[in-house]
N, C-alpha and C positions, 0 to 999 in steps of 0.2 A: 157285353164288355169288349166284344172284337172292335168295337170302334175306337178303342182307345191308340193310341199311335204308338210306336214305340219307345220305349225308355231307355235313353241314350244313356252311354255308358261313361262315367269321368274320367279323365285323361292327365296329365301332367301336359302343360303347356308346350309347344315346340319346342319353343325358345328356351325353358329352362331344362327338357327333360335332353336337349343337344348336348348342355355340358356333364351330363353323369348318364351312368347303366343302371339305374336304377328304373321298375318296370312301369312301362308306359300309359299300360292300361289298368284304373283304380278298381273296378270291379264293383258292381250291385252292393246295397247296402239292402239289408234284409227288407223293407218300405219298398226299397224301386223294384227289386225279388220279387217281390208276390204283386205286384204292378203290374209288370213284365207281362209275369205268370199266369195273369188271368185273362190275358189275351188270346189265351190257346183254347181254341176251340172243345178240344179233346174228343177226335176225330177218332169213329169207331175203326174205322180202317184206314191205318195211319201210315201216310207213306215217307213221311218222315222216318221210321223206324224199319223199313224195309232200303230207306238209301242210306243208315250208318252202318259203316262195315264189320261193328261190332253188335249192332244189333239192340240197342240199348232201348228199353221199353219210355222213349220221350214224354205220350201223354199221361202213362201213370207217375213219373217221376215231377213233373210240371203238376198234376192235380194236387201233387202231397206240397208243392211249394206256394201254391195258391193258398191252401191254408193255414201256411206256417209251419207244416211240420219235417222242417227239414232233416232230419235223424232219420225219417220213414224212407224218402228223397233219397237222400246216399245209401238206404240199404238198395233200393232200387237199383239204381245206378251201381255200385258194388258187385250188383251178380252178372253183371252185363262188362264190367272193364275195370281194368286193374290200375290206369292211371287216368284218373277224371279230371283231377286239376292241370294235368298238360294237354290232354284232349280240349278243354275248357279255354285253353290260351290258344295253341297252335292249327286245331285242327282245320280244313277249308269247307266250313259250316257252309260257307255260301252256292258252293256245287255239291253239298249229300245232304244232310239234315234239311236243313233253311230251305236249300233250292226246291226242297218238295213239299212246304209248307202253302196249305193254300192260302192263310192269309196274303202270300207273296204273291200270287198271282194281282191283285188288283192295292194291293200295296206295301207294308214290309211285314216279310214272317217273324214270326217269333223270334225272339234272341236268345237258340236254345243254348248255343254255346258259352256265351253267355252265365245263362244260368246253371249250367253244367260247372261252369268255373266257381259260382258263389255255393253249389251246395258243395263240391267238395273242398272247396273253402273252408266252409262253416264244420266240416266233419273235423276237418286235419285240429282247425283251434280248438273245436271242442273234444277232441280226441276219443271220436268214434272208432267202435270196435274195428275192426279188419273182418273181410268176406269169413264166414264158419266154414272151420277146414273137415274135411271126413278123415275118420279113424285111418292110421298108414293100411296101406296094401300089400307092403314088402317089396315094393318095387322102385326101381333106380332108372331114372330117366336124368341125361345128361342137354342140356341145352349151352348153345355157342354162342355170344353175343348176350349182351345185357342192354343191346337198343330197346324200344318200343319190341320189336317182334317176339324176342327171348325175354324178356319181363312178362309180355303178356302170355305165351305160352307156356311158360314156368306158373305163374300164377293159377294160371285155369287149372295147372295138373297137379299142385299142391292144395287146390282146395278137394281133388278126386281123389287125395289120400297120396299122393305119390311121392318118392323120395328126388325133389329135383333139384340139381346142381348147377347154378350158372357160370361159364366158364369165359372170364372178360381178357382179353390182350392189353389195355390198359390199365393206370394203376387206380384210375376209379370208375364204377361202376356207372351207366346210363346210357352208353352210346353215343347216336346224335342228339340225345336228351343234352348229354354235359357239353361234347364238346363241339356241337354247330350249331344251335340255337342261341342267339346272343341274352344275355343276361337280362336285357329291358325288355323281351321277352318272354323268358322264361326263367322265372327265377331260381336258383340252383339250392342253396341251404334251406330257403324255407317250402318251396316245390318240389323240386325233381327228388333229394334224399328223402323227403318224410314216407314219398310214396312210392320208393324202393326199400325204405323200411319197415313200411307195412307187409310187402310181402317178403322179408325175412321172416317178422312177425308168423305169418303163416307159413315156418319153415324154410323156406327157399334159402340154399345155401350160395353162395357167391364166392367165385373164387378169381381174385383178378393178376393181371401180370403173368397169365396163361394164354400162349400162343399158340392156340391148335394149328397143328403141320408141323411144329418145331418142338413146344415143350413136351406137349404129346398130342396121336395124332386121334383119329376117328375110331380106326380097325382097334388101337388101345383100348377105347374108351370101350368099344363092344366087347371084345373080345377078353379081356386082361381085368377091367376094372369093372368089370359087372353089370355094364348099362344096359339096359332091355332094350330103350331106344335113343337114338340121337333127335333132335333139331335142331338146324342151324340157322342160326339169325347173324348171322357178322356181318351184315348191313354191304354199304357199297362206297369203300373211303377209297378209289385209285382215282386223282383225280383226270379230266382228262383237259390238254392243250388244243390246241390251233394250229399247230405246225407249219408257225410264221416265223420269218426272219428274226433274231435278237431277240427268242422267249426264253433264252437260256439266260438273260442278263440278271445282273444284283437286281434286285428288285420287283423284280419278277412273279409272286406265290398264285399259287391257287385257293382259292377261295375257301377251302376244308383249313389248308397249313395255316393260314390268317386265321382263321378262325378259331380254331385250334388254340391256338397261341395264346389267343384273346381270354377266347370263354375257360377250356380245362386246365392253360399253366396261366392264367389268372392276369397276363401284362396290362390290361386295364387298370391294375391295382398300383398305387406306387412302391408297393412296401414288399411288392415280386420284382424279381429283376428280370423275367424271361423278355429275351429280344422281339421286337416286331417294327418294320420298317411301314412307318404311317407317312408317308412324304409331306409336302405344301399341294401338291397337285395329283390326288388319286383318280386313277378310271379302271372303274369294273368293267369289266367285260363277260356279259351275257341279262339275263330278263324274269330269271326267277326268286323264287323266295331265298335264294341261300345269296342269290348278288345282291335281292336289297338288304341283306343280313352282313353281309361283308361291308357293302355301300355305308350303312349309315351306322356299321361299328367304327369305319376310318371316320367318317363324324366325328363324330365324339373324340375319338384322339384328336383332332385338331385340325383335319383336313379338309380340301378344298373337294368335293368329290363327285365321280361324274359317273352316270349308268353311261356305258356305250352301245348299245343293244341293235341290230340288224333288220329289224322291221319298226313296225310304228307301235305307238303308245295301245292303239286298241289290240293287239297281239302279245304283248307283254301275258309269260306265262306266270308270275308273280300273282299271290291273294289280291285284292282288290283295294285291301285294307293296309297291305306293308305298302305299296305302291302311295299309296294317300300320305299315311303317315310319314314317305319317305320324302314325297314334295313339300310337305311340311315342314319338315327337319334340314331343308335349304340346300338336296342333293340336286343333281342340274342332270338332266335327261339329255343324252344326244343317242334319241332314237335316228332310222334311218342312214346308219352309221356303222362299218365293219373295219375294222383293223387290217392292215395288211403286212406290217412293219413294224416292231418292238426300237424305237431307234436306241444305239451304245452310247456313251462316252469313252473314253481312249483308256479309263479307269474300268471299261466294264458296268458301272449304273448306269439302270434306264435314263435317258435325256427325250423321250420324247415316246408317242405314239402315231406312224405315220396311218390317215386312215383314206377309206374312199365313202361318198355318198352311197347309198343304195333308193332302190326303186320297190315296187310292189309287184312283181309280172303275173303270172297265169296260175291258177291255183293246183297246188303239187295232189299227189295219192289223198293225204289227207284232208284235200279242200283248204291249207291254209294256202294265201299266197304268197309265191317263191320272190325270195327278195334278188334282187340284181345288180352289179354292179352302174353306176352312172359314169358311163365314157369320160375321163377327161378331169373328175370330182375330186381328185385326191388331194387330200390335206393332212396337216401335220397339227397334233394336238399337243396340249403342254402336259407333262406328266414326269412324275419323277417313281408312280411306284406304278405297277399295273397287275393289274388280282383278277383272273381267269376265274370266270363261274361257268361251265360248260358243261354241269354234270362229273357223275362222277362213274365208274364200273368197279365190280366184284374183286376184291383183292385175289387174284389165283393161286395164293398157298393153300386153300383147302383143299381144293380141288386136282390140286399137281399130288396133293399126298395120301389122297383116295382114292383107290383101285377103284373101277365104276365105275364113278359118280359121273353122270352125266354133263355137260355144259354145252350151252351156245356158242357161236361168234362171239356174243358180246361179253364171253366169259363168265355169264350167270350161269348157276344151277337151274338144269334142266325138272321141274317139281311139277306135281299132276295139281293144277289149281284149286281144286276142291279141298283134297286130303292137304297137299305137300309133300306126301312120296317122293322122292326121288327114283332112281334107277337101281340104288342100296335099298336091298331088305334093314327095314328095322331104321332107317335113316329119313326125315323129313327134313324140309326147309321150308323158309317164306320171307316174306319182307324183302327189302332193299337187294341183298344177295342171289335171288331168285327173279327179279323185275328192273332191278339198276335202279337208281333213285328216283324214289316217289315221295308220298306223305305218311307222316307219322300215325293215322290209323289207318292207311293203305296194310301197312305192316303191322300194324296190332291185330287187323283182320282175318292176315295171313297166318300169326301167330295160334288166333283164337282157333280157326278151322284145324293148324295140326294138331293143337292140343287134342281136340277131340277127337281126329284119327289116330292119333298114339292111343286115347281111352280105349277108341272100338278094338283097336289091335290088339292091347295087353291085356283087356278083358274078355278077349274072346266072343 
């Protein structure tokens, strides 16, 4: 059956899916599932399942899809991670799961992602149980952040019996689930809430519109309100600039506040009034998954829009797949290319971006190579909005209002990568907050490992 090729997945056309946020990718219908599905070898030693960060058991979850019994399939999957259907859309299948498939070696691996998306698909419509929780233990564990990392830590400790609290700074629950993944991505009422409802379902308390540092702080949380231990998941929302001439101008956002805007106060909608300045001529600025996510959300509002990115097309750190989909959707790439200049009008809005060529020079620590100015190359782009995608670092209120706790330079919490210890007894972290921005099971990984050193901890 490995000779079978793989079963492409259906898509809403460029051209029509440019004018709405509705999601781009239709997903396996249960026929191309078990199609898919039986192309997997079902490798006794699967290294597939040693490169997901969550550890999810692939070829038994892929054997029970093979035969149609998807209910089996999501229990599978269930006891390994607490959100499959965004795993299933976002995660970068093609450097963990996929990239260790050997059918990839001599031609394409399985499409576990893929199918990780249609069974828990198939659970949410058919409205399968939720992970089985254990009897309480009496014990209060507080987590921060209701991203990927504090969903999944929370989950893992509420099915170990534990009484756990999520504690979110905005007014709805998901992190960079709601408000930086764009809608034609990742869909928000019928995705993201069903499977932060599930783990209410298994207990988990949520409490949003709670600013740890300010509504209350950590030492509270231990000391005052009874939590045994903390985890902090608050992700990594400070964005960061380029500290070029005219970045202070109208027009000007960063890639999170665009986004932002878009996805959690909903401006794509007509029937919201929240501000967002989409111009005639946008250029993003940077190469990753959150610029093609800003790039081709100013699409669809209506604009003209351009990646400006600093090295060439084959270093673009973007999926392989947003990058495709985003030449599809009629965004204009000026790789080779760095900003030097935000130009003003005498009003203060952006009139312009002034930029220079770059080159490829000699390759830096990392082996990529350093890009360079081209003597003499500088030019002026048309642009009326300009959206900085540079990454982002650790908000530093938790950290300024915790005795302790360790941090970097870069303002991350300092956490032991295994456990997630910090330098606070009784205190973990993981995800975004602890690494600066990465990917959405990068920090569910994170999550899953402290959950399980807060078990060893509290149980002794």
């Amino acid at each position: 059956m490995s000779k079978i090729t793989r079963v492409p997945v259906r898509e809403q056309s460029p051209k029509k899916r440019v004018t709405n946020f509705a999601e781009v990718c239709l997903g396996y219908s249960l026929s191309e599932a078990m199609t898919e599905a039986a192309r997997c070898l079902t490798c006794k030693n699967a290294k597939c399942v040693g490169n997901c960060p969550v550890a999810i058991n692939i070829p038994d979850f892929i054997s029970y899809v093979k035969k149609g019994e998807i209910a089996e399939a999501a229990n599978v999957i269930a006891q390994a991670s607490a959100l499959p259907a965004v795993c299933g859309r976002v995660c970068p299948q093609e450097t963990q799961c996929e990239g260790k498939c050997i059918l990839g070696i001599k031609g394409q691996p399985v499409a576990i992602g893929k199918l990780e998306r249609f069974v828990a698909d198939w659970a949410r419509e058919n409205r399968a149980q939720p992970a089985i929780v254990a009897p309480p233990n009496g014990k209060k564990v507080a987590v921060i952040g209701s991203g990927p990392a504090g969903l999944t830590c929370a989950g893992d400790l509420a099915r170990k019996g534990y009484a756990v609290t999520v504690f979110e700074a905005l007014h709805e629950p998901g992190g960079v689930l709601v408000y930086g993944i764009p809608e034609f991505r990742l869909p928000k009422e019928s995705v993201v809430k069903p499977e932060i409802a599930n783990l209410e379902k298994m207990g988990v308390a949520i409490e949003t519109n709670v600013i740890v540092g300010k509504t209350v702080t950590i030492d509270e949380l231990l000391e005052e309100e009874g939590f045994a231990a903390v985890f902090i998941g608050s992700g990594a929302g400070l964005p960061k600039f380029m500290g070029i001439p005219g970045e202070n101008a109208n027009g000007v956002f960063s890639a999170n506040e665009f986004l932002t805007r878009n996805n959690l106060m909903k401006a794509f909608k007509k029937q919201y009034a929240t501000p967002i300045k989409a111009g005639k001529k946008v250029a993003v600025v940077g190469g990753g998954n959150v610029a093609m996510d800003a790039a081709r959300t100013a699409a669809r509002l209506g604009s003209e829009t351009h990646i400006v990115y600093r090295r060439s097309e084959a270093e673009l750190p973007a999926r392989v797949e947003e990058v495709h989909h985003a030449q599809e959707e009629g965004i204009i790439f000026d790789i080779l290319t760095n900003p030097i200049e935000v130009l003003v009008d005498d009003s203060g809005w952006v009139a312009g971006l002034k930029c220079v060529k770059m080159e490829l020079g000699e390759p830096d620590a990392a082996g990529r190579r350093k890009p360079v100015p081209v003597p003499g190359s500088e030019f002026i782009m048309e642009a009326d909005t300009v959206i900085m995608s540079l990454g982002t670092s650790p908000n530093p209120l938790i950290s300024a209002t915790t005795k302790g706790l360790a941090t970097n330079k870069w303002q991350c919490i300092v956490a032991d990568e295994q456990t997630g210890l910090t330098s606070r007894e009784r205190v973990y972290a993981g995800g975004d907050a602890v690494t600066g921005a990465a990917t959405v099971i990068l920090a569910m990984g994170a999550g899953k490992r402290a959950a399980q050193a807060i078990d060893d901890m509290l149980a002794g």
